[in-house]
C-alpha positions in Angstrom: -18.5 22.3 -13.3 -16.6 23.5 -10.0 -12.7 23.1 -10.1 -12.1 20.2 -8.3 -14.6 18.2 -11.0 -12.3 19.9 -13.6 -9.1 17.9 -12.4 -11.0 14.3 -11.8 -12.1 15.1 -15.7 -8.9 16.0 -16.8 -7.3 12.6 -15.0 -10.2 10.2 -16.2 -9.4 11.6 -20.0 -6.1 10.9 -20.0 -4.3 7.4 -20.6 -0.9 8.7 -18.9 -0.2 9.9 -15.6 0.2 13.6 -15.4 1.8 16.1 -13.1 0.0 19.3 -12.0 1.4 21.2 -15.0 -0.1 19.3 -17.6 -3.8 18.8 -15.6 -3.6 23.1 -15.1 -3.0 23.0 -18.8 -5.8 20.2 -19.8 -8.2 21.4 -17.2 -7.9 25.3 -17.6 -7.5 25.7 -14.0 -4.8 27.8 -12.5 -2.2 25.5 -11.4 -1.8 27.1 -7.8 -5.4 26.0 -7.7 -4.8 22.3 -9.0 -2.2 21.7 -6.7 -4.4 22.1 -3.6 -7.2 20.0 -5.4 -4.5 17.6 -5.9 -3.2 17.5 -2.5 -7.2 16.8 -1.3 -7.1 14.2 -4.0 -4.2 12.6 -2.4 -5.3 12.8 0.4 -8.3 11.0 0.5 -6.8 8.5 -2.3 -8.8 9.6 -5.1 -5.1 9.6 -7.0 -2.0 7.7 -6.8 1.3 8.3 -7.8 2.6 5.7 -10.3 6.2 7.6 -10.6 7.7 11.0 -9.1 5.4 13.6 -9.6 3.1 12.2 -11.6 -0.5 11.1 -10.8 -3.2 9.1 -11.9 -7.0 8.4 -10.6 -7.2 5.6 -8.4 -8.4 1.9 -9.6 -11.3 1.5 -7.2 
């Protein structure tokens, strides 16, 4: 399991939104690392931000 799969599991486990901290600590991934997977996540709306800083997956 590469990174990136790492934060989409972290998100889809998780009933509240979370900000990078918490996926870095959930995932096991560095959070330098999660915020760039975040910021592709964002970008192609794989999450959405609910409130300030804090994301969850995308209802698709």
């Amino acid at each position: 399991m590469n990174n990136k799969e790492k934060v989409i599991e972290a998100f889809k486990n998780s009933d509240d939104p979370l900000n990078a901290k918490k996926v870095s600590e959930i995932s096991g991934v560095e959070k330098k690392e999660v915020d760039k997977i975040m910021k592709e996540l964002k970008k192609d709306d794989t999450i959405v931000s609910p409130k300030r800083c804090y994301w969850t997956l995308a209802e698709k």
